[in-house]
C-alpha positions as protocol buffer text, in pm:
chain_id: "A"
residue {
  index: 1
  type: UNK
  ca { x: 5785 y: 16523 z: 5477 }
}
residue {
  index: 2
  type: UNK
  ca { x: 5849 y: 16142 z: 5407 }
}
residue {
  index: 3
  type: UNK
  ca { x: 6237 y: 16052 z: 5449 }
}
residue {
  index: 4
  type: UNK
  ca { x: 6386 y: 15882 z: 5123 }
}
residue {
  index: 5
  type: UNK
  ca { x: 6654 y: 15635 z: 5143 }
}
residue {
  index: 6
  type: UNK
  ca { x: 6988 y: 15727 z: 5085 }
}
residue {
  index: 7
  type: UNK
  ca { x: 7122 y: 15742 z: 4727 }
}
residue {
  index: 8
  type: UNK
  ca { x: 7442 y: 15486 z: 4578 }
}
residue {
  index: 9
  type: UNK
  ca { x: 7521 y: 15755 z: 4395 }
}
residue {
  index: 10
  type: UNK
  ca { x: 7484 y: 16111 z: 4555 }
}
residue {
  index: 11
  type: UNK
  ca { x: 7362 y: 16385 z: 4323 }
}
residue {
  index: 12
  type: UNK
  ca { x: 7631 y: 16459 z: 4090 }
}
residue {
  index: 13
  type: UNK
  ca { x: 7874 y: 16214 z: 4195 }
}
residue {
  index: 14
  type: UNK
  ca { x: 7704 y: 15948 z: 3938 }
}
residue {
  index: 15
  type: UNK
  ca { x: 7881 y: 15737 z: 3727 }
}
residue {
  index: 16
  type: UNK
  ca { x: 7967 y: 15944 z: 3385 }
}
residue {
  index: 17
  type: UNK
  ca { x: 8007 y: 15608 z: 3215 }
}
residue {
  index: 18
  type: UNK
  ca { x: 7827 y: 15645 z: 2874 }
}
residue {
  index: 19
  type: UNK
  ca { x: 7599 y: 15269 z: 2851 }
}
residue {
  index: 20
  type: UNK
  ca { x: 7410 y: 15182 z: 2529 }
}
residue {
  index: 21
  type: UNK
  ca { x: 7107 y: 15078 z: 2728 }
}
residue {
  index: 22
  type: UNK
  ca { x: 6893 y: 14903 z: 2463 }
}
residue {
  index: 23
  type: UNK
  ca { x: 7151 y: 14699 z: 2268 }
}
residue {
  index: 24
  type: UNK
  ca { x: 6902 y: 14561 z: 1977 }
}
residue {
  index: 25
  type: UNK
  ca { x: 6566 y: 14467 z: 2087 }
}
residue {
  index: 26
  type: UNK
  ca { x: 6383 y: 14383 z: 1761 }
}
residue {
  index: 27
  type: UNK
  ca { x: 5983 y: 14296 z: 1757 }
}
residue {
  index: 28
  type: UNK
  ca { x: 5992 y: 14168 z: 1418 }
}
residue {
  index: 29
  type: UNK
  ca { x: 6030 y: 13786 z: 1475 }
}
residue {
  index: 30
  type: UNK
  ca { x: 5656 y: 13853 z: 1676 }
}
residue {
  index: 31
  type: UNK
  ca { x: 5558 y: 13856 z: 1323 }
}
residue {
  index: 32
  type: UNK
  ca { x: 5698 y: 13534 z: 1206 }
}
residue {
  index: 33
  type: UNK
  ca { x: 5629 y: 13341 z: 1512 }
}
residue {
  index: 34
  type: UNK
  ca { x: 5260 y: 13435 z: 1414 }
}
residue {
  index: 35
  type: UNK
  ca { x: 5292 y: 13334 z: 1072 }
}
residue {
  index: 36
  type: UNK
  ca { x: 5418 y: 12981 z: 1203 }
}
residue {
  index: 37
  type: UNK
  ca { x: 5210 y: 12888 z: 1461 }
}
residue {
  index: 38
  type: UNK
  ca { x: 4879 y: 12790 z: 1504 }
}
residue {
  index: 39
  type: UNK
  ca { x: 4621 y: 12981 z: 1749 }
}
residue {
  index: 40
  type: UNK
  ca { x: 4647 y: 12758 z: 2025 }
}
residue {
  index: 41
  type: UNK
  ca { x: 5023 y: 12756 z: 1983 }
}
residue {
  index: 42
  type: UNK
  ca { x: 5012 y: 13153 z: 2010 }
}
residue {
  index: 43
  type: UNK
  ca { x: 4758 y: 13136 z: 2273 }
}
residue {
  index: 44
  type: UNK
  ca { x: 4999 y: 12928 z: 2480 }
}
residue {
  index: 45
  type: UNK
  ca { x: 5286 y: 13186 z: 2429 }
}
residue {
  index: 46
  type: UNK
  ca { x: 5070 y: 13480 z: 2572 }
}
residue {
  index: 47
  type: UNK
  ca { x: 4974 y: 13344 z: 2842 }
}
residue {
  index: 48
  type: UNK
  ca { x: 5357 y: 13315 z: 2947 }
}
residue {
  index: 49
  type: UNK
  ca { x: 5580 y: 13576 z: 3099 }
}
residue {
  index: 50
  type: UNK
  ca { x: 5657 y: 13688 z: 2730 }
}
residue {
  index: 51
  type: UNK
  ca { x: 5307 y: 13767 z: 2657 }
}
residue {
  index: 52
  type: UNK
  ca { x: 5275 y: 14149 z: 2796 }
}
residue {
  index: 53
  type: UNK
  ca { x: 5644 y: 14169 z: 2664 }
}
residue {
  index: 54
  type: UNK
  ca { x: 5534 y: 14079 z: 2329 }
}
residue {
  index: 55
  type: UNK
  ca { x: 5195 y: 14330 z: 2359 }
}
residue {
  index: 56
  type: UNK
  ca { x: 5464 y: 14592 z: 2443 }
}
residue {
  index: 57
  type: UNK
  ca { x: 5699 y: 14507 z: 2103 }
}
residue {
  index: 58
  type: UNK
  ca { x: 5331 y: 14530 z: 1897 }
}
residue {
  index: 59
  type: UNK
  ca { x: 5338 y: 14868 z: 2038 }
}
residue {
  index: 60
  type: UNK
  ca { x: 5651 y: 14956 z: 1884 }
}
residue {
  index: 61
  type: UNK
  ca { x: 5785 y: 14967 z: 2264 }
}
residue {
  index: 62
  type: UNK
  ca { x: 6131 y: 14799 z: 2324 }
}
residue {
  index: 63
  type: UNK
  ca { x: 6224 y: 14622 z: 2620 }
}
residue {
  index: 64
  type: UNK
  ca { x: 6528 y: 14435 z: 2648 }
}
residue {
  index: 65
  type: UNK
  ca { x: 6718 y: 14332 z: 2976 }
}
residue {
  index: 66
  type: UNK
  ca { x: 6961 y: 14561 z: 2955 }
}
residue {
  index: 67
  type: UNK
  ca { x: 6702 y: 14824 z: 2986 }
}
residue {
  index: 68
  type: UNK
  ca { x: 6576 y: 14639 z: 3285 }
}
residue {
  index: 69
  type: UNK
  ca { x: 6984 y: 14623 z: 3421 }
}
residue {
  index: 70
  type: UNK
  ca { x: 6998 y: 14963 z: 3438 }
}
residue {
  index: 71
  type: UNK
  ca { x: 6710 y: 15068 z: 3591 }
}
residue {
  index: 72
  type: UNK
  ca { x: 6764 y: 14819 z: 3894 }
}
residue {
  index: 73
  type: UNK
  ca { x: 7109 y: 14870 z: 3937 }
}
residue {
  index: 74
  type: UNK
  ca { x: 7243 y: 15223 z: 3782 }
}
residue {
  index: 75
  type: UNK
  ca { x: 7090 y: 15434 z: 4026 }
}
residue {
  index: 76
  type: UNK
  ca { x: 6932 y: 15223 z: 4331 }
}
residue {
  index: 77
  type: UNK
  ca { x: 6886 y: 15406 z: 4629 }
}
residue {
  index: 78
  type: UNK
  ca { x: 6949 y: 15165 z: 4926 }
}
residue {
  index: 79
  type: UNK
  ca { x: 6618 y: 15061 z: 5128 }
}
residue {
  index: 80
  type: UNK
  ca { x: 6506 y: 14894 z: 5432 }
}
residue {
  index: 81
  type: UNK
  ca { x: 6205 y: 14723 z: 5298 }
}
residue {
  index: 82
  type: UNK
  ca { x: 6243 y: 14339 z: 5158 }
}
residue {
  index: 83
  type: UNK
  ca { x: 6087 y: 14364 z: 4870 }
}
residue {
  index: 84
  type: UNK
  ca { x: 6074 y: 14711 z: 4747 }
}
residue {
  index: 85
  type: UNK
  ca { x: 6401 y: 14908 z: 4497 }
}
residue {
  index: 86
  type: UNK
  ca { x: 6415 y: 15285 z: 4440 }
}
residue {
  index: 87
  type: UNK
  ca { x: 6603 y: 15429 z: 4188 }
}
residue {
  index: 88
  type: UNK
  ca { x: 6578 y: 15776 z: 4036 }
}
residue {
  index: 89
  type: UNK
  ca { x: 6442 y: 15877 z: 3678 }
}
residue {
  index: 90
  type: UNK
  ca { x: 6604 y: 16199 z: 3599 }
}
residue {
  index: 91
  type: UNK
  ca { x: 6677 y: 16372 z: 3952 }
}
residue {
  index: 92
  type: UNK
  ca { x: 6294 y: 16189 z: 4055 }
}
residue {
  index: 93
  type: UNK
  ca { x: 6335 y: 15900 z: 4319 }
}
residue {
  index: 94
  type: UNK
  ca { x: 6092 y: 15637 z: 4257 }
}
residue {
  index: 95
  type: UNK
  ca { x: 5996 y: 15333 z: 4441 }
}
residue {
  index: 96
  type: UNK
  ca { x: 5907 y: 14994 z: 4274 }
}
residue {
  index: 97
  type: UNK
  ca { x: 5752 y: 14711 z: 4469 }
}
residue {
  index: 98
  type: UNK
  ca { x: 5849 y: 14359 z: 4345 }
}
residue {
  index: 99
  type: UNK
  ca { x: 5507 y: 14300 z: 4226 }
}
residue {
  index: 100
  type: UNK
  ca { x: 5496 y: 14613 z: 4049 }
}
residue {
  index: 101
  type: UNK
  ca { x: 5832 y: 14521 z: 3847 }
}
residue {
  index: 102
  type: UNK
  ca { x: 5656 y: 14140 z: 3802 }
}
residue {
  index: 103
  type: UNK
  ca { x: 5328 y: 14362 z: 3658 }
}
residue {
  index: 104
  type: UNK
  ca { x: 5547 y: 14598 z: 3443 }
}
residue {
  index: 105
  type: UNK
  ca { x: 5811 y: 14279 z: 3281 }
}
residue {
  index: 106
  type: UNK
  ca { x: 5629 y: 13983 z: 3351 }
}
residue {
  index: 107
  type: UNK
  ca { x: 5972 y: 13868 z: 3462 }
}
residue {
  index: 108
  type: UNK
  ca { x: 5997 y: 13614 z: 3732 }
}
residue {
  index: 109
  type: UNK
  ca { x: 6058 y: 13796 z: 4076 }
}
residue {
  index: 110
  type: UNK
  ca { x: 6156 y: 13534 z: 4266 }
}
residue {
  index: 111
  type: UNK
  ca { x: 6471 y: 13514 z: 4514 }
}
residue {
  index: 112
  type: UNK
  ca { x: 6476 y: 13095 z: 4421 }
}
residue {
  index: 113
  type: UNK
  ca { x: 6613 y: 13045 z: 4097 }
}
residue {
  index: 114
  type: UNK
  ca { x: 6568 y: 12691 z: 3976 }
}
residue {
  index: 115
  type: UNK
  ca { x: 6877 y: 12488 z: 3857 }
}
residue {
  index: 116
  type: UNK
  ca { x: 6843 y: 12226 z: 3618 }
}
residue {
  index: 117
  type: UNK
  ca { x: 7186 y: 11994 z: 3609 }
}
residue {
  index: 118
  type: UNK
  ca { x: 7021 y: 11709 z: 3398 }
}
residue {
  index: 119
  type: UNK
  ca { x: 7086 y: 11817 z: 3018 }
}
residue {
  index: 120
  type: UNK
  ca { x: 6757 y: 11679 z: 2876 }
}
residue {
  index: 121
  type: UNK
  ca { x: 6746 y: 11651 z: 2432 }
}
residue {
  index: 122
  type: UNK
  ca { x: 6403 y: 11636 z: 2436 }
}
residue {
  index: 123
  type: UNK
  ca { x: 6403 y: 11686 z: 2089 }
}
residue {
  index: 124
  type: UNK
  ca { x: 6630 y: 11681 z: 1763 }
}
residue {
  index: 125
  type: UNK
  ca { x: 6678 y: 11935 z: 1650 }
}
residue {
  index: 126
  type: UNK
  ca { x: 6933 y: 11958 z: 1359 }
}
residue {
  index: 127
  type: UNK
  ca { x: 7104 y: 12321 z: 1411 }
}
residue {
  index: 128
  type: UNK
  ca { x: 7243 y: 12192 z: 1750 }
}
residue {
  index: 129
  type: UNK
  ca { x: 7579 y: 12120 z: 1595 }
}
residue {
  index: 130
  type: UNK
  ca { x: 7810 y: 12426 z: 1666 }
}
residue {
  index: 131
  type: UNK
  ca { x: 7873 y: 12568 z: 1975 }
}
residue {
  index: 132
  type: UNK
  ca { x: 7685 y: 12918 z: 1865 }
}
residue {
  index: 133
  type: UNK
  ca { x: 7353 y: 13012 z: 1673 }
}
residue {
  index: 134
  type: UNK
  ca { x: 7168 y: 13268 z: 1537 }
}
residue {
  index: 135
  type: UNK
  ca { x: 6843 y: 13411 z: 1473 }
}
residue {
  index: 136
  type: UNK
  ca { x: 6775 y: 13252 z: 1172 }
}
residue {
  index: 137
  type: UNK
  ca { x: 6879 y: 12898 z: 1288 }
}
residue {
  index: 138
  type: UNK
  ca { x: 6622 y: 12905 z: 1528 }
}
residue {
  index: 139
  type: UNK
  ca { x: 6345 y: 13049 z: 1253 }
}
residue {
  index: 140
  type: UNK
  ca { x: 6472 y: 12750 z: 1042 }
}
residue {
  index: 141
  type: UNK
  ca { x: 6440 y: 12557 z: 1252 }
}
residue {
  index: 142
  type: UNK
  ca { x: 6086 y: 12643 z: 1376 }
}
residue {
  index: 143
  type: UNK
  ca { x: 5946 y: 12636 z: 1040 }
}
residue {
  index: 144
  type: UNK
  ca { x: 6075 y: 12288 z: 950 }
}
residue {
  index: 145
  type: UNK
  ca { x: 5934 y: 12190 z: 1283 }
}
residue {
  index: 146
  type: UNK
  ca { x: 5632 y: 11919 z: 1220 }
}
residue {
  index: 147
  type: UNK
  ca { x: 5274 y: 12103 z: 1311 }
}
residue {
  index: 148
  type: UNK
  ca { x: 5197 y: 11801 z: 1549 }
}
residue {
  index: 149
  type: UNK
  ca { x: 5481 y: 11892 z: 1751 }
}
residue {
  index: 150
  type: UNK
  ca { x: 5322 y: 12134 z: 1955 }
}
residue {
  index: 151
  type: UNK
  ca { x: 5567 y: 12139 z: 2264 }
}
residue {
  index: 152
  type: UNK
  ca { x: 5839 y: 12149 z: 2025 }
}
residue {
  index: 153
  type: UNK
  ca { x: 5716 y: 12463 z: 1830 }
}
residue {
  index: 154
  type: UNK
  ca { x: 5643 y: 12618 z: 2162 }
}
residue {
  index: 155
  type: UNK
  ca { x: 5997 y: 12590 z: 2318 }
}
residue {
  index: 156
  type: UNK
  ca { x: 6178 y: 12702 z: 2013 }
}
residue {
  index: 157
  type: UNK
  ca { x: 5918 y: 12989 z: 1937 }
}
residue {
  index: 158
  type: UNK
  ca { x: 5973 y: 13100 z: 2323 }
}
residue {
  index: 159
  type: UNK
  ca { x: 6334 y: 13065 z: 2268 }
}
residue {
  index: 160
  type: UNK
  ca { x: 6317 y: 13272 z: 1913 }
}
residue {
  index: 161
  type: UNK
  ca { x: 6104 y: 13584 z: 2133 }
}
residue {
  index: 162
  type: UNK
  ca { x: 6331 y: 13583 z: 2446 }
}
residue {
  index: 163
  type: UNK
  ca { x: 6662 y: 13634 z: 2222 }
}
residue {
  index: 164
  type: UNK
  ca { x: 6529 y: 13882 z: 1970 }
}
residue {
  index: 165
  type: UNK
  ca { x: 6331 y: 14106 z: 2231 }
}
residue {
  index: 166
  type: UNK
  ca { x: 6498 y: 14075 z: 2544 }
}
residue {
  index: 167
  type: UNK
  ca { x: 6833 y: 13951 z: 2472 }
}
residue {
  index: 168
  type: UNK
  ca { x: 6981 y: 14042 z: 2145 }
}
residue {
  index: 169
  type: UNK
  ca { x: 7324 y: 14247 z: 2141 }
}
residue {
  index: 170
  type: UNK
  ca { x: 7315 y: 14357 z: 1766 }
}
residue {
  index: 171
  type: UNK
  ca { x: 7140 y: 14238 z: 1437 }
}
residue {
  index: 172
  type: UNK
  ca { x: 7328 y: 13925 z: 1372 }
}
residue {
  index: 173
  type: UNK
  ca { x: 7382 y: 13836 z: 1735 }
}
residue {
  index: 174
  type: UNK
  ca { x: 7491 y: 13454 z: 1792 }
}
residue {
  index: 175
  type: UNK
  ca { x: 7436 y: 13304 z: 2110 }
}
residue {
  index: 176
  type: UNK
  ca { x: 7574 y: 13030 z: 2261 }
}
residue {
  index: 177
  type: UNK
  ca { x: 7463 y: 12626 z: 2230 }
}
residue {
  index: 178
  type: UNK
  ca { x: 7353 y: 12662 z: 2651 }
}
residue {
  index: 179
  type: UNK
  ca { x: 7091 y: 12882 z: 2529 }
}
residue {
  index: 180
  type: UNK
  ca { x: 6924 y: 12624 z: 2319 }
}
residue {
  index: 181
  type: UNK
  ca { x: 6974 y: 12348 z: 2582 }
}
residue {
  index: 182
  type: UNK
  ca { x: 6739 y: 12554 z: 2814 }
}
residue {
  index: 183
  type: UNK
  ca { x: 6472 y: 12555 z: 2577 }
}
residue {
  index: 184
  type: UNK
  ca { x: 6459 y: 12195 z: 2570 }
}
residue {
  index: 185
  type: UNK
  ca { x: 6339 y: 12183 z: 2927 }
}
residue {
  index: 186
  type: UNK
  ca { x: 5978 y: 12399 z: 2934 }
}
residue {
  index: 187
  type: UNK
  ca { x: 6017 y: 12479 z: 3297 }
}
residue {
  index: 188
  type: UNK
  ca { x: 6358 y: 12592 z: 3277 }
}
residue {
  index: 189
  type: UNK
  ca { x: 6283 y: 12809 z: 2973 }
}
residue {
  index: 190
  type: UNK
  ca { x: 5981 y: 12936 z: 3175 }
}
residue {
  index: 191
  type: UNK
  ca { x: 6217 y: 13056 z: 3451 }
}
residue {
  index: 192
  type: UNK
  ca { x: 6459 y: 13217 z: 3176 }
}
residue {
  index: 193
  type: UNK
  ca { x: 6630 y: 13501 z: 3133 }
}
């Protein structure tokens, strides 16, 4: 009989806090990134971490990083091994490899985050004047984007997926002016969330 590692949270001494899991993960700007960009442009985008996340919103699946949150951290059973988690789906402990949760997300799974301290305004972009924005800024803002800005379009199309599949809190989230400055940067928004 194989030996499991030891639970956080012994059977029915888990946390009985009630956690809206999937705040608002919405697959419908997949649609009008599509309708904006060209096919190269769309190409580019899924062959990026976002691109089995955005085959899973097509599917009508939702993934968010809350959903993600959970998972690694609500019931993780302690291990010995570097780079393997378990964690328990119903009363079912399961293990998940590091690769396996890069295969499943596409998420980076790396221990070395990089840190970008140069703020770089790559571009103009006119929407950058409060200190939040929404949604819709961003889709403005894409579509009034020239076609021969290609880089551009790219960033703020990335920017548009992460926040409306993975990050969004309700419909009419905002989110904060730091969010847009990373998008400016390709490999920092590569290495984001």
């Amino acid at each position: 009989m194989i030996a499991l590692p030891d639970l956080i949270y012994p059977d029915g001494l888990e946390l009985n806090k009630t956690v809206a899991i999937n705040q608002h993960s919405s697959a419908s700007y997949i649609r009008t990134v599509k309708k904006i960009l060209t096919k190269e442009e769309l190409k580019r985008i899924w062959q990026t971490f976002m691109g089995p996340v955005i085959k899973l919103g097509e599917r009508s699946l939702k993934l968010s990083a809350k959903i993600i949150h959970v998972i690694l951290t609500g019931s993780i059973i302690t291990v010995k091994k570097k780079n393997e988690a378990w964690f328990r789906f119903g009363a079912q402990p399961l293990s998940f490899s590091i690769r396996e949760f890069h295969m499943v997300t596409s998420l980076r799974c790396s221990a070395e985050v990089p840190q970008t301290d140069t703020e770089t305004h790559r571009f103009q972009w006119d929407f950058l004047e409060g200190s939040t924005h929404t949604l819709e800024d961003l889709e403005m803002q894409l579509r009034g984007t020239n076609e021969e800005s290609s880089d551009e379009r790219f960033c703020l199309a990335m920017l548009l997926l992460i926040e409306s599949i993975l990050l969004q809190k309700s419909a009419k989230t905002n989110f904060p002016l730091d969010y847009v400055k990373k998008a400016h940067d390709i490999d920092a928004l590569m290495a984001y969330p």
